[in-house]
N, C-alpha and C positions, 0 to 999 in steps of 0.2 A: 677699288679696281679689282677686277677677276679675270681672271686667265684658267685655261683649262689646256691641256696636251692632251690627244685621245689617240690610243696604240691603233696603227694601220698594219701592224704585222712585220715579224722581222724587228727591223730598227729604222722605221715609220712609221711616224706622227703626223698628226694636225694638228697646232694650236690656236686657238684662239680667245680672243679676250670680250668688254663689255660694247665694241666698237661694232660686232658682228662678223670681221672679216676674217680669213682663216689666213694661213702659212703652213707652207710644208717643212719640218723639219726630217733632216734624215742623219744618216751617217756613213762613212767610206766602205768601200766593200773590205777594207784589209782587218776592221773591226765587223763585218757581219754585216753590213748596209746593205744599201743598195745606190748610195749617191742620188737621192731621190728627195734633197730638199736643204733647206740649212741648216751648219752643226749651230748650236744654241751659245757659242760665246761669237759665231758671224754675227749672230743675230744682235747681241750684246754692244758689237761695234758698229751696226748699222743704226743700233739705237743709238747709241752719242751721236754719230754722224747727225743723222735726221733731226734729233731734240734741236742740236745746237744750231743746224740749218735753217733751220723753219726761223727759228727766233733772228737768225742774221737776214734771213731774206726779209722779213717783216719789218726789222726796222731799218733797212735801207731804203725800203718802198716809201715809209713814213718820213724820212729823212732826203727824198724823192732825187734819189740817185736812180741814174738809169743802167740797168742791171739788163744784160740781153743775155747773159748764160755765165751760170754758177753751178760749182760742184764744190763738196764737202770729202774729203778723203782723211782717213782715219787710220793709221798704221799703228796698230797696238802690237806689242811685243808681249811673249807669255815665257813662263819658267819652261823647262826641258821635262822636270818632273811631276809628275799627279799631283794635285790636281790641275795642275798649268795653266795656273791663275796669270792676269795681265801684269805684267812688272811695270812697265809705261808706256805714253802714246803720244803720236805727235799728232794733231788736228792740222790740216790744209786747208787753208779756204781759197778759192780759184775762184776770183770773179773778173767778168770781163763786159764792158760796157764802155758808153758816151762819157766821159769827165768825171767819172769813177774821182770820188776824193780820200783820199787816204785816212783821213781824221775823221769821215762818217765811218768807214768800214774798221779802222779801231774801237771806234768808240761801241757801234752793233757789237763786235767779238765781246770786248768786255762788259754789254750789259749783258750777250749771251751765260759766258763765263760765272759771272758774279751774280745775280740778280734772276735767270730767265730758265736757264737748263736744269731740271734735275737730275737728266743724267749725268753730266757734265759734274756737277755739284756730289753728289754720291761718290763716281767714279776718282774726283778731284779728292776725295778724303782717304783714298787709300794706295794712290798713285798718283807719280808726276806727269804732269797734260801742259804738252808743250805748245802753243798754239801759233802759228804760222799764217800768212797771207801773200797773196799774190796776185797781183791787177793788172788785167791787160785792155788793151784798148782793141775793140772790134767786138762785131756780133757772137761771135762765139767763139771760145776756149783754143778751138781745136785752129790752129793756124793765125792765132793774134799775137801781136806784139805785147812779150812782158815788159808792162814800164815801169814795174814797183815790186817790192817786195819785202816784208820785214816778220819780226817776230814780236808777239808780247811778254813780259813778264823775266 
């Protein structure tokens, strides 16, 4: 895999990798930015989000749970001092759907977890990753009833 950042001037960038698609990174005007894109550890915790997403939404479709709206939230917490590396993170998984079963959507997290994410797996070896779930019943997230909820590990 390859990646490249190309300087836009100031403290803007483009990255992009072997996929084709670009990203704006940038940085705050209180360091010299312009707030014109994402700092690069957003980016970091967008990537565990999505890895570990992709692989739960995947295998509950195979496991042919009906899934009408899901979101992945990623609360990482960083040190005070430079380099303000992540100390640890909680993962959310928000799903909501038709007879949602609790023992498909553990068992997805943990093949996520174990077996599917590399970021997850990376990030897992140098910090604690608390993993979380929450199932409601209805079309979507926003206005459904939570009927579950638990942790793994």
């Amino acid at each position: 895999m390859n990646a490249t950042v190309e300087w836009k001037g100031r403290l803007t960038f483009a990255g992009s990798a072997d996929s084709g698609f670009e990203v704006p990174l940038g940085s705050n005007p209180g360091v010299g930015g312009d707030d014109d894109g994402f700092r690069p550890m957003e980016l970091m915790a967008v990537s565990l989000a999505g890895c570990t997403a992709m692989d739960v939404i995947s295998i509950l479709g195979k496991k042919r749970q009906e899934v009408k709206d899901f979101r992945v939230k990623v609360d990482a917490e960083r040190t005070n001092q430079h380099p303000k590396v992540f100390t640890k993170a909680v993962i959310e998984y928000h799903i909501a759907g038709r007879d949602i079963s609790e023992n498909a959507i553990t068992r997805a997290i943990e093949l996520s977890a174990d077996t599917y994410c590399p970021a997850q797996a990376m990030l897992g070896k140098i910090m604690p990753l608390t993993l979380k779930y929450f199932i409601y019943e209805g079309e979507e997230l926003e206005g459904a009833n939570l009927i579950m909820e638990g942790q793994l590990g």
